[in-house]
C-alpha positions in Angstrom: 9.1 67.7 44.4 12.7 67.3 43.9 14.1 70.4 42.0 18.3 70.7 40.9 19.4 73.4 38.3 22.5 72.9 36.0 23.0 75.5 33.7 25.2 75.1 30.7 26.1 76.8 27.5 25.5 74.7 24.5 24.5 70.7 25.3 24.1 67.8 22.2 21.3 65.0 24.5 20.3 61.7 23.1 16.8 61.3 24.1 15.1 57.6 24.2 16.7 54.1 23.2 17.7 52.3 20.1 19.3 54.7 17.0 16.9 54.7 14.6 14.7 57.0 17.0 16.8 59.3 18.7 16.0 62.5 19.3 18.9 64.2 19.3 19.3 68.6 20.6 22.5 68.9 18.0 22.7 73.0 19.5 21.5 75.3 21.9 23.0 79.2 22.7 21.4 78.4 26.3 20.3 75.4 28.1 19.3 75.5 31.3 18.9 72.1 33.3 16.5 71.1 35.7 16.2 67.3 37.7 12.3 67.3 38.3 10.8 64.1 39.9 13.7 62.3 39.0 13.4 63.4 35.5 15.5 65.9 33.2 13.8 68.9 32.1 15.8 71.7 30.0 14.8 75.1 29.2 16.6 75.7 25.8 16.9 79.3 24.2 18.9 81.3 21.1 18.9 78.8 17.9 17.3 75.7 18.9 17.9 72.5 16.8 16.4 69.3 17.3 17.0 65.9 14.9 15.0 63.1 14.4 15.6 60.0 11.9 15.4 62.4 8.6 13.8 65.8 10.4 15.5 68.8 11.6 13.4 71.2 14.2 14.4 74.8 15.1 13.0 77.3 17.1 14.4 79.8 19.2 12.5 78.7 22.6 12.1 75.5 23.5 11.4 72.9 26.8 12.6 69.4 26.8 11.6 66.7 28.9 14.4 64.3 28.3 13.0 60.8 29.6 9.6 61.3 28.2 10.7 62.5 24.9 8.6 65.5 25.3 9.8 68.8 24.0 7.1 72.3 23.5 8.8 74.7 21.3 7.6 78.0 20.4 9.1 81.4 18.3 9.8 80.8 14.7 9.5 76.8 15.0 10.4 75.5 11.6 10.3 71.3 10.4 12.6 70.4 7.2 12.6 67.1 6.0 14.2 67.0 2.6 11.8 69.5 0.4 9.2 69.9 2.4 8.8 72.5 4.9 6.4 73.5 7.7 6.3 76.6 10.0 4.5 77.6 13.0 4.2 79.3 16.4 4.2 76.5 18.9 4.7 72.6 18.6 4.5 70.1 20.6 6.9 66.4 19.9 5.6 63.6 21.7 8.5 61.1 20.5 6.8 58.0 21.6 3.6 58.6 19.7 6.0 59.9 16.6 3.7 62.9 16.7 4.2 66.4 16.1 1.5 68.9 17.2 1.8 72.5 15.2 -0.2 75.2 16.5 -0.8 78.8 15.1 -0.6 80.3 11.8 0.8 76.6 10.5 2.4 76.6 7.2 3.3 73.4 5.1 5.5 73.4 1.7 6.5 70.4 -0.5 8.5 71.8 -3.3 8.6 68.6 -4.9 4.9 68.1 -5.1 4.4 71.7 -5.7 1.6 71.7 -3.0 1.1 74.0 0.1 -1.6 73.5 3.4 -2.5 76.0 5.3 -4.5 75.8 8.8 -4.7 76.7 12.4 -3.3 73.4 14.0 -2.1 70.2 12.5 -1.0 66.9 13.7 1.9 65.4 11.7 2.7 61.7 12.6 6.2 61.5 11.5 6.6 57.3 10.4 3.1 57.4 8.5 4.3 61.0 7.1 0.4 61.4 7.6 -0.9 65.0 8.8 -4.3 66.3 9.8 -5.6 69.8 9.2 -8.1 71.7 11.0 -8.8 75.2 11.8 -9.8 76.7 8.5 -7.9 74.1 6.4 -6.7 74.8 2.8 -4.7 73.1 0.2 -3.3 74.5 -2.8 -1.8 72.4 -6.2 0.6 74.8 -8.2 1.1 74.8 -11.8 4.1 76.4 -13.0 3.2 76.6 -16.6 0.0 78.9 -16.2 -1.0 81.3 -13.5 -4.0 78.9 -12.2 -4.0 77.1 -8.7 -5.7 74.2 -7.9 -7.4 75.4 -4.2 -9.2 72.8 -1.9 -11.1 73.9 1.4 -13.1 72.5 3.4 -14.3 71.6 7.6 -11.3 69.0 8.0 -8.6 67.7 6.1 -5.6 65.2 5.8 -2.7 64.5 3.7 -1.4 61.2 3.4 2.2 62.3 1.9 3.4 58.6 1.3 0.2 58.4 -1.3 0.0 61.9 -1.8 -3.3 62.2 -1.4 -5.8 64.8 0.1 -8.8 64.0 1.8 -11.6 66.7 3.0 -14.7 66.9 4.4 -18.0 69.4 4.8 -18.8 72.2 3.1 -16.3 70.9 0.6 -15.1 73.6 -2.0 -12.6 73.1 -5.1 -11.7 75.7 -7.5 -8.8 76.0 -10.8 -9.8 78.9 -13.2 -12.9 78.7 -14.4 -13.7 75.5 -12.4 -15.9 75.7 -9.4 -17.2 72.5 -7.4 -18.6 71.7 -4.0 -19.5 68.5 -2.0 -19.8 67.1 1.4 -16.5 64.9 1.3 -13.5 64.7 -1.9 -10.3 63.2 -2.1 -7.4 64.3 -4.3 -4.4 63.1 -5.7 -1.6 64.3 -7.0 -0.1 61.2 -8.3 -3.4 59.9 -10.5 -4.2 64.0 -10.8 -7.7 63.1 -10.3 -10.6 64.3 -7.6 -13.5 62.4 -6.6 -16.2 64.4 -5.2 -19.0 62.7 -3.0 -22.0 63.4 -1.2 -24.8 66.2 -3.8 -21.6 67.2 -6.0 -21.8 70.1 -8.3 -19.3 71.6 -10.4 -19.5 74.8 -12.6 -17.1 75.0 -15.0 -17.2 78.6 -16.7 -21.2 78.7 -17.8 -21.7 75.5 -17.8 -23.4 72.7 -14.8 -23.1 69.6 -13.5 -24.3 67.2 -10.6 -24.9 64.1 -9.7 -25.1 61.2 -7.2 -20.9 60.9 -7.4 -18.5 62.5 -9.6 -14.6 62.6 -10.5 -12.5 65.1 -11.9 -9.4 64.1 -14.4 -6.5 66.7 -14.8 -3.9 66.0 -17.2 -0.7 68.1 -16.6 -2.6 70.0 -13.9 -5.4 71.4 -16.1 -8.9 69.9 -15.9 -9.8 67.4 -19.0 -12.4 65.5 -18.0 -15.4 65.1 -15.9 -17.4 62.0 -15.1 -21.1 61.8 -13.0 -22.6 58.6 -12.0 -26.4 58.1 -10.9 -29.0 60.5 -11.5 -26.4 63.0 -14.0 -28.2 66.2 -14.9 -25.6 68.5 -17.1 -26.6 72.5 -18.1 -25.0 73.8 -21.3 -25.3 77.2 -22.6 -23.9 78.9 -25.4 -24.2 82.8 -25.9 -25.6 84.0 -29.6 -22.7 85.1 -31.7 -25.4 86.9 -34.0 -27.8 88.4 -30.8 -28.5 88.8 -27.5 -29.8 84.9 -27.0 -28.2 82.2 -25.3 -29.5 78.6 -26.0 -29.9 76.2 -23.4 -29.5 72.5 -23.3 -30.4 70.7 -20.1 -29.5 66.9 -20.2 -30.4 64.1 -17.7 -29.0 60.3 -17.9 -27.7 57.3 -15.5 -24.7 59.0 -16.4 -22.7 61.6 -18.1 -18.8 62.0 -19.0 -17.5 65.7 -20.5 -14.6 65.8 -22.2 -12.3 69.2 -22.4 -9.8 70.1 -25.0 -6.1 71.0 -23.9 -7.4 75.0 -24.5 -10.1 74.2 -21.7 -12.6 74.1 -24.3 -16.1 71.7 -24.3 -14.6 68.8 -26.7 -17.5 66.5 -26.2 -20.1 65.2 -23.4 -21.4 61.3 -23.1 -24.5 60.5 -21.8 -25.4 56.8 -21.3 -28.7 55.2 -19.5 -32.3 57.2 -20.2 -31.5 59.8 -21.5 -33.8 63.1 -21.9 -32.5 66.7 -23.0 -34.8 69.7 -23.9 -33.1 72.5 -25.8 -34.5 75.9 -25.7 -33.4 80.1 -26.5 -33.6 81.6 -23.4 -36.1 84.3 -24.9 -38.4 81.2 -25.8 -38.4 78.6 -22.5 -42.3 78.1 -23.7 -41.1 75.8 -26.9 -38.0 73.9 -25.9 -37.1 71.0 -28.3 -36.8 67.5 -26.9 -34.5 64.5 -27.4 -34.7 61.1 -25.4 -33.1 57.9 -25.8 -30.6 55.3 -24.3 -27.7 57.4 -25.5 -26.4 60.7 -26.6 -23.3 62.1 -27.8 -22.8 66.1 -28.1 -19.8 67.1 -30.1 -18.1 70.9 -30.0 -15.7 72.7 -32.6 -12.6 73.7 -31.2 -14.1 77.1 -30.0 -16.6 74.8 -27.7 -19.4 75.8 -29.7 -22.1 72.8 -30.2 -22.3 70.9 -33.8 -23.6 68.0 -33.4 -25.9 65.7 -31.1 -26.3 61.7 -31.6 -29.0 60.0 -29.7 -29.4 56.1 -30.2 -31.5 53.8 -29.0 -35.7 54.0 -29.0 -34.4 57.6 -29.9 -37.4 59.8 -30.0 -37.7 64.0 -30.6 -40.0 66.8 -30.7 -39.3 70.1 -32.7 -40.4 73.2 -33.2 -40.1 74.4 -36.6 -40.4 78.3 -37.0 -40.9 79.6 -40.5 -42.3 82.8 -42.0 -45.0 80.4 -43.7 -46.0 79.1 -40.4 -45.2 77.2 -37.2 -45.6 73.8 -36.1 -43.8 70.9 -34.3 -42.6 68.0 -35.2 -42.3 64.9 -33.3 -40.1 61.6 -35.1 -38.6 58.4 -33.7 -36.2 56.2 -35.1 -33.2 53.9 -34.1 -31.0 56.6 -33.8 -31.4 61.0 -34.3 -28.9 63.3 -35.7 -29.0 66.8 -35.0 -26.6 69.8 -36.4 -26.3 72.7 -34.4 -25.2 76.5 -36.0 -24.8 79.4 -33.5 -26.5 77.6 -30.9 -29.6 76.6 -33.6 -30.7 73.2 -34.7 -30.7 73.6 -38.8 -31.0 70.0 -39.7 -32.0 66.5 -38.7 -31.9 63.1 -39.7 -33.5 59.8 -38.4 -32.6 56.5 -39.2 -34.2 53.1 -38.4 -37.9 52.4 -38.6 -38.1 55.9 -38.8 -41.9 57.0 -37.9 -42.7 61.5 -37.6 -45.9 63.5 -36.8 -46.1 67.5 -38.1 -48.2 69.4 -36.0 -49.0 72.3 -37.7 -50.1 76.0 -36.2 -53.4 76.4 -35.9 
């Protein structure tokens, strides 16, 4: 091995051919030269600063060699490329695979997109503006109007800047406020603001469940306003007694299911479309739960996300249990299409309509 030291101050090098991917060393406090197998290897040291097309690197230790485009740096290393910003303790430029490889506590910022990831290494290829995560990955979505963060872990993870989009995988986990889902694999983006969650989702937004075979998340203006299962939907409400101890219970299975929030983060309404069966029970009286099926339902809430109403259409067909000082009994009815109202959690009246047909079963 051929070895030839030349030591200089501060050195600007062009590394590789043709303009448009240059790697250029715009400063150095110390560079110390080195000709190894033919080849130009520095040892660079104070305030390091590299440039490529739009990217500027700085560290305070770095190692170039020149003719493979190769350069390790390490201490402080810092990437700026217009807004967006990523720190880390080593990194690694490969210029011919237009690959950076970040190492450490890594660190990346887009002030633009409001959005931060956070892992252990990542690999950055600079032309696709495409990273990947691993090592504990995490990405965060901030809101500047309220306090919530949108936070996404998971096994793996990549960003895909040019589409801004997020994709993870295993043991999936995404959380904003009161929202809680998990999943084997989910993508996210910020320029449609929605999620799609695959492989057993299950979301729990404050008390409230649901899963599925698939679902997708809407936010509007970074808050959550929608939420949409397909195959085999099965949605839990509950809603505390504002006049006792009780909560009510509504467990609801379709083909599939769409809830609808309010700009307050409210219930505004839940869809359910394809064989649908709910049973609605106090949680002090599991033993008598009412039941609804049908091709159709529609739950409305007040603005306080209390349950008024539900509309089930379609061979609709009920069973009730009626629970008077007089006496007891249950009631089954079927019709076209069934009307419930709801107050304080408590169905108080319904109405069939459409070759309407009804059974009393009275206590015995």
């Amino acid at each position: 091995m051929y070895r030839r030291i030349i030591t200089l101050s501060v050195i600007s090098i062009l590394c590789g051919y043709g303009a448009q991917d240059e790697l250029i060393l715009r400063h150095a406090d110390t560079n110390m030269n080195e000709i190894i197998n033919n080849e130009l290897v520095s040892t660079l040291g104070g305030h390091v600063l590299f440039e490529y097309d739009d990217i500027l690197v700085s560290s305070r230790n770095a190692r170039m060699w020149n003719r493979q485009g190769i350069v390790k740096l390490n201490d402080s290393v810092r990437v700026d490329r217009g807004r967006q910003k990523l720190t880390c303790n080593t990194m690694t430029m490969l210029k011919e695979k237009n690959l950076l490889t970040a190492a450490g506590t890594v660190v990346y910022d887009d002030d633009e997109k409001l959005i931060r990831l956070l892992g252990r290494k990542v690999d950055y290829d600079m032309k696709r503006r495409f990273m990947t995560v691993t090592g504990e990955p995490r990405f965060f979505r901030f809101d500047t109007l309220a306090a919530e963060t949108l936070s996404v872990t998971g096994a793996a993870m990549t960003w895909d800047d040019s589409l801004s989009v997020a994709t993870v995988r295993d043991s999936v986990r995404i959380t904003r406020g009161p929202l809680f889902s998990r999943c084997r694999r989910a993508t996210y983006g910020t320029k449609d603001s929605r999620a799609y969650l695959r492989g057993e989702p299950y979301v729990t937004y404050d008390i409230h469940d649901l899963d599925g075979d698939s679902m997708d998340l809407l936010f509007v203006n970074d808050t959550l306003r929608g939420l949409s299962v397909d195959g085999d939907a099965h949605g839990i409400y509950r809603e505390p007694s504002k006049s006792g101890p009780d909560t009510s219970v509504t467990h609801i299975w379709s083909d599939s299911m769409y809830m609808a929030l309010s700009p307050r983060g409210n219930l505004d309404s839940l869809y359910a479309v394809g064989s649908v069966e709910s049973r609605y029970f106090l949680s002090a009286r599991k033993d008598s739960a009412d039941e609804v099926k049908g091709k159709t339902m529609v739950l409305a809430f007040n603005g306080e996300g209390d349950l008024t109403s539900a509309v089930v259409s379609g061979n609709a067909w009920s069973t009730y249990f009626i629970r008077e000082e007089e006496g007891s009994g249950r009631n089954e009815s079927s019709g076209d299409s069934i009307t419930v109202y709801f107050n304080d959690g408590e169905a108080v009246e319904l109405y069939l309509t459409g070759g309407v047909r009804g059974t009393y079963y009275g206590e015995k």
